[in-house]
PAKE-572978 format. One record per residue (C-alpha): x, y, z; residue in one letter. Coordinates in steps of 0.1 Angstrom, whole numbers, plus 5000, padded with zeros to 4 digits. Layout:
REM PAKE-572978
XYZa;...
This chain:
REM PAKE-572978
417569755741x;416170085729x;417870395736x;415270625757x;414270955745x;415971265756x;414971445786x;413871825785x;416871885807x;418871715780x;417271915755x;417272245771x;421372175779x;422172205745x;419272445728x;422372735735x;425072485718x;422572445689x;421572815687x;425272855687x;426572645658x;423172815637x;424273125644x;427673045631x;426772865599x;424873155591x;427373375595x;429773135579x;427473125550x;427473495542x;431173515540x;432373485502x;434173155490x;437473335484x;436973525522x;436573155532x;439672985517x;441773305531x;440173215563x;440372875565x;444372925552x;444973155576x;443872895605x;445472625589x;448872785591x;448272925625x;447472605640x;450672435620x;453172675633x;451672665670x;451772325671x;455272305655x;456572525686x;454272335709x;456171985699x;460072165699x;458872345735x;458071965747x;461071775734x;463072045754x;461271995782x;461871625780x;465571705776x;465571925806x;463371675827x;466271405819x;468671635829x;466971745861x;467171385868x;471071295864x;471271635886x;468571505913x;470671145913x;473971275913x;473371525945x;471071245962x;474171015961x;476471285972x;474371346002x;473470966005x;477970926013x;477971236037x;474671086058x;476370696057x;479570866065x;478171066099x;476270756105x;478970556104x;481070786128x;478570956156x;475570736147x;473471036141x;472971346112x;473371626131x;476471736117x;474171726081x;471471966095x;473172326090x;474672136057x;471272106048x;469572416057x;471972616043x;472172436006x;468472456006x;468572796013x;470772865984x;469072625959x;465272705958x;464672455931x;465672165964x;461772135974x;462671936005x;465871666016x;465171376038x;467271056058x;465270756066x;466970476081x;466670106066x;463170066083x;461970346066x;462070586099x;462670936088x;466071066107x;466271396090x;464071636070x;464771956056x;461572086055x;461172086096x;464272256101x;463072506078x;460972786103x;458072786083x;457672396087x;456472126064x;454572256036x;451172156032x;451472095988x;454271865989x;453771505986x;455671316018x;456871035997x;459571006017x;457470836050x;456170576025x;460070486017x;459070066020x;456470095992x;458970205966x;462070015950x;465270185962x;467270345938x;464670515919x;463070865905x;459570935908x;457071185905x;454671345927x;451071195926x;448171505912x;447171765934x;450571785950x;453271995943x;455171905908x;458371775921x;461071475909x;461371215942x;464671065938x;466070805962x;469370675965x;470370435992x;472970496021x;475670236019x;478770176040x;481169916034x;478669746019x;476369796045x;473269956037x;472270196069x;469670396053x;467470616026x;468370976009x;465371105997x;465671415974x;462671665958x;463471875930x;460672145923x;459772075885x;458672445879x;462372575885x;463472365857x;460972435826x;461672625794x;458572915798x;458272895836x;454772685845x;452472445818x;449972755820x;452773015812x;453472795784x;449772735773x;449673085770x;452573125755x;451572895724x;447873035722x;449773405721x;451573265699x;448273125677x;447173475680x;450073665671x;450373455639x;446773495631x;446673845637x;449573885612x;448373625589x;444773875587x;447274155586x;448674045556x;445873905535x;443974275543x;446874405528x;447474215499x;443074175494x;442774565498x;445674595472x;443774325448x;440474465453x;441274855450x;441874875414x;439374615408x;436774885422x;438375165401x;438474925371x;434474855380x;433975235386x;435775285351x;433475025332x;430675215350x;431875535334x;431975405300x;428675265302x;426975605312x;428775735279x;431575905295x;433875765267x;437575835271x;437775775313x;441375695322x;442575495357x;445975595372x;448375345376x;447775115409x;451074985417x;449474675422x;451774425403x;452574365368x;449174185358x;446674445374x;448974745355x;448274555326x;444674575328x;444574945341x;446974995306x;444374805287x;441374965300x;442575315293x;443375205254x;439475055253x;438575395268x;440975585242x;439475405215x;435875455222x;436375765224x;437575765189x;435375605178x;432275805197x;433676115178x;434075975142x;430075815145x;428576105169x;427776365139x;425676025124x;424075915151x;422576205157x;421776285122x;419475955122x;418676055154x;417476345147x;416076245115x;414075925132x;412576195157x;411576425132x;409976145114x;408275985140x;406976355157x;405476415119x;403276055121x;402676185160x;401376545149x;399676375116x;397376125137x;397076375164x;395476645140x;393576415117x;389976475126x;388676155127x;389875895156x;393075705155x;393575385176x;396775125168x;396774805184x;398574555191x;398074195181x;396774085217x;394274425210x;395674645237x;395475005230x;399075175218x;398375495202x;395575675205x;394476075190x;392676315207x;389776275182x;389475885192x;389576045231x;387076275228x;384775965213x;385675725241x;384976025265x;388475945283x;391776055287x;395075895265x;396575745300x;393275585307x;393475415271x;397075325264x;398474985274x;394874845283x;393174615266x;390274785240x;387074645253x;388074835291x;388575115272x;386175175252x;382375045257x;383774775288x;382874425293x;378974425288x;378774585253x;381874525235x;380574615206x;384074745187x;386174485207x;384274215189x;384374355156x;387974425159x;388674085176x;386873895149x;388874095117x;392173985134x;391373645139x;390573605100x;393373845087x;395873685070x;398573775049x;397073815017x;393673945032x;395074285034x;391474465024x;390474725053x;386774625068x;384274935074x;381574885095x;378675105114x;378775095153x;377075265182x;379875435210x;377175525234x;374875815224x;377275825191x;377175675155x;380875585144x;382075455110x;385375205122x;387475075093x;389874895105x;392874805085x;395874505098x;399374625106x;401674355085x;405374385086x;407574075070x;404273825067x;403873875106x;401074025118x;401774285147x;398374475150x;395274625136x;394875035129x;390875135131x;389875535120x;386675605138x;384475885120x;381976035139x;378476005117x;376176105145x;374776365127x;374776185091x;372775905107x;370576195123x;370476395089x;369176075072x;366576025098x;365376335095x;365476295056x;363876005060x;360976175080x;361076455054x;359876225030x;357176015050x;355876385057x;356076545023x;354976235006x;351876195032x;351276605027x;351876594991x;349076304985x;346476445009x;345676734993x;346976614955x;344076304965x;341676554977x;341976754947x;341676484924x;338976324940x;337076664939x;337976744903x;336876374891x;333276444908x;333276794891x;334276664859x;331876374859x;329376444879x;329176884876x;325676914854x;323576694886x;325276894914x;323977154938x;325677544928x;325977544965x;327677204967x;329377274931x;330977624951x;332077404979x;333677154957x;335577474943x;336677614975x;337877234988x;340077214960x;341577554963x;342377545001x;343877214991x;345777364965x;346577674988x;348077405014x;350077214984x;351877574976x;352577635016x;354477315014x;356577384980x;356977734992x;358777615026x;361077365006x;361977654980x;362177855007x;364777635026x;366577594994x;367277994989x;367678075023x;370677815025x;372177974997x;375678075007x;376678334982x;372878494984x;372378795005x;369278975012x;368979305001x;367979485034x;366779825039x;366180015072x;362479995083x;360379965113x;359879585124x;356679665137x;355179695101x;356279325096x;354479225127x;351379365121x;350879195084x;351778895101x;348978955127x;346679015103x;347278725077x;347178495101x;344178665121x;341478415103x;343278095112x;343578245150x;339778325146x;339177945134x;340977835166x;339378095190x;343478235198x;343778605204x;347278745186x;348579065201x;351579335196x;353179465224x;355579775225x;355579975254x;358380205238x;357180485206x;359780525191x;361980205182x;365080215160x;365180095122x;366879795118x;367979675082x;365679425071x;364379285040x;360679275047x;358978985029x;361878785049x;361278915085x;357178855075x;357978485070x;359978465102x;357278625119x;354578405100x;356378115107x;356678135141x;353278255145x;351977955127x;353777695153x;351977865183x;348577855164x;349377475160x;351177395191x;348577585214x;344777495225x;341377635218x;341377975238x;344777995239x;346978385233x;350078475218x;351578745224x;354378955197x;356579145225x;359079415211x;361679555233x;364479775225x;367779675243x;369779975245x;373179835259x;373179575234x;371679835207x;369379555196x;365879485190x;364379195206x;360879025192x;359678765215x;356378555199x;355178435234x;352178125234x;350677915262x;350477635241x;351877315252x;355277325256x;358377165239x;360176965264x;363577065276x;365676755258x;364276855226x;365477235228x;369277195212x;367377055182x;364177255173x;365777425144x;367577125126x;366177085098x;363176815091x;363176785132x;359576785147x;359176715182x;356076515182x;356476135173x;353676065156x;354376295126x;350876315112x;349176455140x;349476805137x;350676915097x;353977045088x;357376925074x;359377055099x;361177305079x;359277635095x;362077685127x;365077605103x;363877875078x;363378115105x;367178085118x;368278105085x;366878425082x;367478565113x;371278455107x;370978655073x;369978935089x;373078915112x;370778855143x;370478545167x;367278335179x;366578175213x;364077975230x;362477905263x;359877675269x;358477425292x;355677135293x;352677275297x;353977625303x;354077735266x;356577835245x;358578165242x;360878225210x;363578515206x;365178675177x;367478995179x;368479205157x;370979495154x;369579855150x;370279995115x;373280245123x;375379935135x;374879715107x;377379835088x;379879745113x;378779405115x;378879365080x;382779415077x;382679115113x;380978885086x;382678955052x;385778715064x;382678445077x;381078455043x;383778185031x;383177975059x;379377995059x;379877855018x;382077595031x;379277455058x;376777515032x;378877295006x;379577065033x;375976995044x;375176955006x;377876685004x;376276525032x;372876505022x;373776414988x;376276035008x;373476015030x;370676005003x;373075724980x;
């Protein structure tokens, strides 16, 4: 047979027993192993000293039921002779009745006395001579006298009143006449008074013990676990540096004294020991921070970018020259792998280069690698050198120099030359051809063709000294420790021999030049002529060859009394420069068209003209838009406020020679 599947009834009868027992393991389960055994001591006892009382409570109750017995048997017999006795003489018990009443008055624990004759009649019983009748809880044994053996004790069936039935016979000269029955109430002869009273009475007792057991192990845990908390306290102390804590004596027994008395020497001794080695520590302290904040203020003031990785190429230290390259800030670069940092994941260009040195670096390949990369807009030397400690490799160091403009300068240089070559050999092969033909051929020519011939060559040779001029030019301009020697005069004298040395080649291109000074009188500014002709000629020139047939330009001169300058504007409405090309129209060898050829020059004319305007202690500007024309500024101070100016510039003198060296230096590594 199979057993059949519980019901849902079933199941829903004990879902609140099992819920039950859960919710005790799991609170049984967060109690500690030592609260457990205290626990599970504590019941143990309990239970073994309740159930010690509970077996001496029911041995005396088995001595006193015995007891209650003999009594019952003796007092049934004595009343069994008085009722044969009065049955013997009057045939009848009344003479027993007020007996009766009155000893069952006097004896509460007599439940009930009864006479039944040898048929099992009842003659006499108690309990209806009593005014309150029969009681409804007692067992009438008694009327059922044949169905039990005669003497004998017996006990009152459940539900009935607990009481002892004893009954004795009635005999008479050996003549039995009859039955004494006897009930003795149970409840009037027990130790604690009713099985109830004494249930309680043990589970008080359960109780009582427990309560003291839990009493006692409180006591003794919270006296275990006190100095255990200031001992823990005390270690935390000592951790946090506070050497030389001490812990009062607990009281708490010989073995937790000891460890108090052994914790205070530790703390006495650390102490010590804290005060012989703090005046050390400190001094390597103190000398390991001052090191380590020289390294920190030596890569943070080098010039050229810094970055230390580690071996997995994450980012550790980083300068605020390598920031400035990366265009970020340090927390954006430190901890993070370089290829996020930097260029990011679809032009790792450094990442790669760094990535492939450390996976060939080895030990004895301690060489540093340079090589040329492009951050963005930027040109940037990296070496990159391997951080080797003990034969283990731990990172790589890379030094990032910004050669934007080096690269630039060499570009430029490198246009200088395609231009000067291609100007130098047009008119060095014009002349030559022309020469060759005169030499050779001069006796069969034309005079008018022979004149032209003549006049070739020396335009040619005019347009060969422009060109050496502008380079000599640049060269003495650039001269730090050159000044010009300036004298006060009138710059509208310098403008109007510009006008008119360049008024043929205006003529040629059909362009009308013009001076325009609203104001008479203008202040002298300190100027060395022949210069301020050049910057004038020079600027001049670029509109001529910058603006169409039919095209003007105009020579503005305004006097700016709060600034107590004069300002020369040479104004076109030639094509334009366009607006990206602005910060860089007077670098040197920079020309804005790409084909270089197309209109002649070197590029040298706008970076002559700032170097003299920068002599003269003014400043140059430019406006311009495509297709709008072109409008470039120079100002210069009026003569009485030169001098001042001067004594601004003596201390800038030393710097200007420095930048000059320093560009010199550059051209010179660029050029190798």
């Amino acid at each position: 047979m199979t057993s059949s599947p519980p019901t849902n009834q079933e199941t829903t009868t004990f879902q609140p027993f099992t819920r039950t027992v859960a919710k005790v393991r799991q609170s049984w389960g967060r109690i500690s192993a030592q609260k457990q055994l205290l626990l599970m001591g504590l019941l143990s006892i309990s239970a073994l000293v309740t159930f010690t009382a509970w077996v001496w409570v029911a041995r005396t109750q088995a001595i006193i039921d015995q007891s209650v017995s003999q009594f019952g048997m003796a007092l049934a017999q004595a009343l069994a002779r008085g009722g044969a006795e009065a049955l013997s003489n009057t045939g009848n018990l009344e003479g027993l009745k007020y007996y009766i009443l009155t000893e069952r008055v006097q004896t509460p624990a007599i439940a009930y006395i009864a006479f039944c004759d040898e048929k099992g009649e009842v003659l006499l019983d108690s309990q209806m001579l009593h005014s309150h009748g029969k009681g409804p809880d007692v067992f009438p044994i008694y009327e059922q006298s044949k169905s039990y053996a005669i003497p004998g004790v017996y006990h009152s069936p459940p539900g009935y009143k607990s009481l002892t039935n004893i009954a004795v016979p009635m005999v008479r000269n050996n003549e039995q006449l009859g039955i004494c029955w006897v009930g003795l109430d149970n409840q009037s002869f027990t130790i604690l008074g009713s099985p109830k009273e004494t249930q309680n009475f043990l589970v008080s007792i359960f109780g009582l013990l427990g309560l003291l057991g839990a009493m006692g192990l409180w006591t003794n845990y919270a006296l275990i676990n006190r100095p255990l908390r200031i001992l823990s306290q005390g270690a935390s102390e000592i951790a946090t540096g506070h050497f030389g804590h001490q812990i009062r004596s607990q009281r708490a027994g010989r073995e937790i004294d000891q460890v108090v008395n052994a914790f205070n020497y530790m703390s006495s001794r650390l102490q010590q020991y804290d005060k012989q080695n703090v005046d050390t520590l400190m001094s390597e302290r103190n000398k390991y921070i001052s090191e380590r904040n020289k390294l920190e203020l030596v890569l943070m003031s080098i010039a050229d970018g810094v970055v230390v990785c580690d071996r997995d190429n994450k980012v550790q230290i980083v300068n605020a020259a390598a920031t400035q390259l990366f265009a970020k800030e340090a927390k954006d670069l430190l901890g993070k792998p370089l290829v996020f940092c930097t260029e990011g994941p679809d032009s790792p260009q450094i990442c790669q280069i760094v990535q492939a040195f450390t996976d060939t670096v080895s030990p004895g390949s301690l060489e540093p690698v340079a090589q040329q990369v492009h951050l963005g807009e930027l040109v940037v030397r990296v070496n990159m050198a391997p951080i080797i400690l003990n034969k283990e490799f731990l990172g790589s160091v890379l030094i990032m120099h910004d050669i934007t403009k080096q690269a630039e300068l060499e570009r430029m240089k490198s246009e200088f030359i395609s231009n000067v070559s291609h100007e130098l050999r047009t008119p060095i092969t014009s002349i030559k051809s022309y020469v060759d033909t005169l030499c050779n051929h001069g006796e069969k020519l034309d005079p008018d063709i022979y004149r032209e011939f003549l006049q070739i060559i020396d335009s040619e040779a005019d347009r060969l000294m422009f060109l050496v001029n502008d380079v000599l030019e640049l060269s003495r301009v650039e001269e730090a420790n050159r000044d010009f020697e300036l004298e006060p005069g009138d710059i509208r004298g310098a403008i109007e021999y510009a006008l008119r040395a360049l008024n043929l080649m205006a003529k040629d291109r059909q362009i009308e030049l013009s001076m325009v000074c609203e104001e008479e009188d203008i202040p002298l500014v300190n100027i060395n002529q022949e210069s301020i002709e050049r910057v004038i000629i020079n600027l001049l020139t670029n509109g001529i060859k910058y603006t169409p047939v039919g095209g003007k330009i105009e020579v503005i001169v305004n006097h700016l009394a709060d600034e107590r300058e004069i300002r020369v504007d040479v104004k076109d409405n030639g094509i334009g420069i366009p607006e990206e090309c602005l910060e860089q129209i007077f670098d040197r060898f920079f020309r804005v068209e790409k084909k270089v050829h197309t209109i002649k020059g070197t590029g040298l004319g706008l970076t002559i003209v700032k170097k003299i305007v920068e002599k003269h202690h003014g400043r140059l500007s430019v406006s311009s838009a495509l297709g709008q024309g072109s409008t470039f500024s120079f100002f210069l101070p009026v003569a009485e406020d030169l001098d001042e100016n001067e004594k601004k510039d003596e201390g800038q003198s030393g710097n200007a020679g420095s930048e000059y060296l320093a560009n010199t230096e550059s051209s010179s590594l660029t050029a190798s």
